[in-house]
N, C-alpha and C positions, 0 to 999 in steps of 0.2 A: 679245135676246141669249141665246144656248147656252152651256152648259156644257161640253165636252169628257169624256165618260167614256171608260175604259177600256170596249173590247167583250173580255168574258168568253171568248168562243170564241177571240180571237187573242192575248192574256195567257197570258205561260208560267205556270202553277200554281206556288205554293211549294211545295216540300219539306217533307212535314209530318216529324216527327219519332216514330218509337216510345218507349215508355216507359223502352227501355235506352238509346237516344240522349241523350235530354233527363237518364236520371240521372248518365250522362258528362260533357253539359256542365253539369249543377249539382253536379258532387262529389258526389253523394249516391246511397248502393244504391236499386234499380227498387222496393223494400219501401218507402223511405220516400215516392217518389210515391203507392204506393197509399195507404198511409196518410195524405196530407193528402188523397187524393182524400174518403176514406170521411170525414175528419174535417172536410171542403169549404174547407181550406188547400192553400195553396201553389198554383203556375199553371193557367190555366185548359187543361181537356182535354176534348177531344171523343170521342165516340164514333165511331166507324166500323165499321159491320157489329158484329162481338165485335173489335174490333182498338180499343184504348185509344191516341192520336195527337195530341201537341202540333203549334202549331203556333208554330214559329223564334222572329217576329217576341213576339207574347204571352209565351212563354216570359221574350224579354230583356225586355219591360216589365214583370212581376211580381218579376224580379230586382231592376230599377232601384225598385220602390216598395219595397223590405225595408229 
């Protein structure tokens, strides 16, 4: 018996989010993301290239553990 995965190439990508998007939808100035970044609080964020990029879904699940 198989599994059924999703194939990567035909999955529409999520919409990741910039660091002013995600301090929009958490109330909070784009100062205080970097700040728990440096301090390694608050949601998890990735790198891209020099571009600092939440992504949506993570976002709401560190919401939901506070």
């Amino acid at each position: 018996m198989t599994t059924a995965t999703a194939d990567p190439a035909t999955t529409v990508p999520q919409q990741l989010w910039s660091v002013k998007e995600t301090a929009r939808f958490l109330g909070v100035p784009a100062k205080t993301l970097y700040e728990w970044r440096y301090k390694g609080d608050g949601p998890p964020s990735h790198r891209i290239g020099r571009h600092l990029r939440y992504v949506p879904a993570e976002v709401d699940a560190w919401v939901r553990t506070q």
